[in-house]
C-alpha positions, 0 to 999 in steps of 0.5 A: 365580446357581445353579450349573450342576450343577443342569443339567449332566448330566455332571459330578464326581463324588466318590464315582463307581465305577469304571465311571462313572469310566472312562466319565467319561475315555473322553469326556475322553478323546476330548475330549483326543485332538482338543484334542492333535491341533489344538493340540499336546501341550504344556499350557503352550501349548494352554489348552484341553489344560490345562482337560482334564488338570485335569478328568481328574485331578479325575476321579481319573484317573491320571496315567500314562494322560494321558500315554499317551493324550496321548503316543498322540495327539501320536504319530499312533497314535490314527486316530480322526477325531472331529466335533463334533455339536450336537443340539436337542430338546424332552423331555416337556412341553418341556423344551430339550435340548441334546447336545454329542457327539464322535463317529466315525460321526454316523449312529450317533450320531443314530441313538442320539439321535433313538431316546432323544427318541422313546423318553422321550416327546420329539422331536428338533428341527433346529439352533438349535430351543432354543439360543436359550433358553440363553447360554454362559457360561465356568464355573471350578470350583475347590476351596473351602478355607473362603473367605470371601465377602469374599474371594470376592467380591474374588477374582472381581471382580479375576479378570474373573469375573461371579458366582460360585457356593459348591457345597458343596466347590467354588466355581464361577467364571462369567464371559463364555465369550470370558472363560474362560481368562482368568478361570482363570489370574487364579484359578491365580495367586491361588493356587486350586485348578482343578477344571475351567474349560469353556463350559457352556450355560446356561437363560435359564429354567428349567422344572418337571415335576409329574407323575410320568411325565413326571419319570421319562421326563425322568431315563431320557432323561438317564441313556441321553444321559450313558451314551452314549459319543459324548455329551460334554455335555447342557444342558437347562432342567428345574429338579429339585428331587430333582438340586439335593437330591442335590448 
């Protein structure tokens, strides 16, 4: 199985500056503010706050401003009254496109989503439009020490992992999305290193672009949906070759 950076827009990034890293936290941060909220700010306790602060710091994100924005979220300070909304649409020549958003004010949001699809030559669609091209998977990303396949293989076998991924200086673990957590603190207690542990959408089927138009309306539709604050996540089934060289 390739490794779902090649579809996942939104991702880490080592050499990243510093304004994509503040962009980075400000959608894991809004991510966190919600996790704190319904499940308490107490990492040992809420799994998915755990996942989140080893995503901010992989991110290179300081610790002080976790604290400070768990702290503000536990506290009440933060008012924002953040929804879930899933977007599906078609790119040019049919590409799926999936946008995960957590916003504050959907009418903004769909405003700014429906105006990239019209703009880069696609359309946004109605709910479950393109889901169904895509199965969610649990993917655990950990940093790759020089395993051996063998190792790998045993430790994702034994983890309750399905298949697992060597992206240069990481390894990603894919399982069952109902299997997320599980697979991740089998991993911890292996002694591996966690870099992320999320649900990711993945293509059943991918999909290539020929002409050059449509590849560059494909990439300004992704680069304008990954800059928008309220968009924490874009899924879509383009195979790239140029994205796969890069990583």
């Amino acid at each position: 199985m390739s490794g779902h950076s090649k579809w996942s827009t939104i991702k880490r990034k080592k050499e990243a500056t510093d304004q994509a890293r503040a962009k980075i936290f400000t959608k894991i941060g809004r991510e966190m503010t919600v996790c704190v909220k319904e499940g308490g700010p107490d990492p040992t306790t809420n799994a998915k706050l755990r996942d989140l602060i080893a995503k901010a710091k992989a991110n290179n994100v300081p610790s002080d401003n976790i604290d400070r924005l768990i702290k503000k979220a536990s506290g009440g300070e933060d008012k924002s009254d953040y929804i879930s909304i899933v977007y599906e649409g078609y790119g040019p020549n049919g590409i799926a496109v999936i946008v995960e958003t957590l916003t504050d004010n959907k009418n903004r949001t769909a405003g700014d989503v429906r105006h990239y699809f019209d703009k880069f030559g696609g359309n946004l669609g109605t709910s479950g439009c393109v889901s169904f091209m895509f199965t969610s998977r649990g993917i655990v990303e950990v940093e790759n020490n020089g395993y051996d396949e063998d190792k790998l293989m045993e430790d994702c076998v034994e983890s309750g992992a399905d298949d697992y991924s060597i992206e240069d200086d990481t390894v990603e673990f894919i399982s069952a999305a109902a299997d997320l957590h599980a697979v991740r603190d089998a991993l911890t207690e292996k002694g591996y290193t966690i870099l992320s542990a999320e649900t990711a959408q993945i293509p059943d089927n991918y999909v290539t672009l020929t002409d050059e138009e449509s590849i560059k309306k494909m990439n300004l539709l992704l680069e304008h949906l990954e800059d928008n604050d309220d968009v924490q996540n874009v899924w879509h089934n383009w195979e790239n070759p140029e994205a796969a060289e890069e990583e």
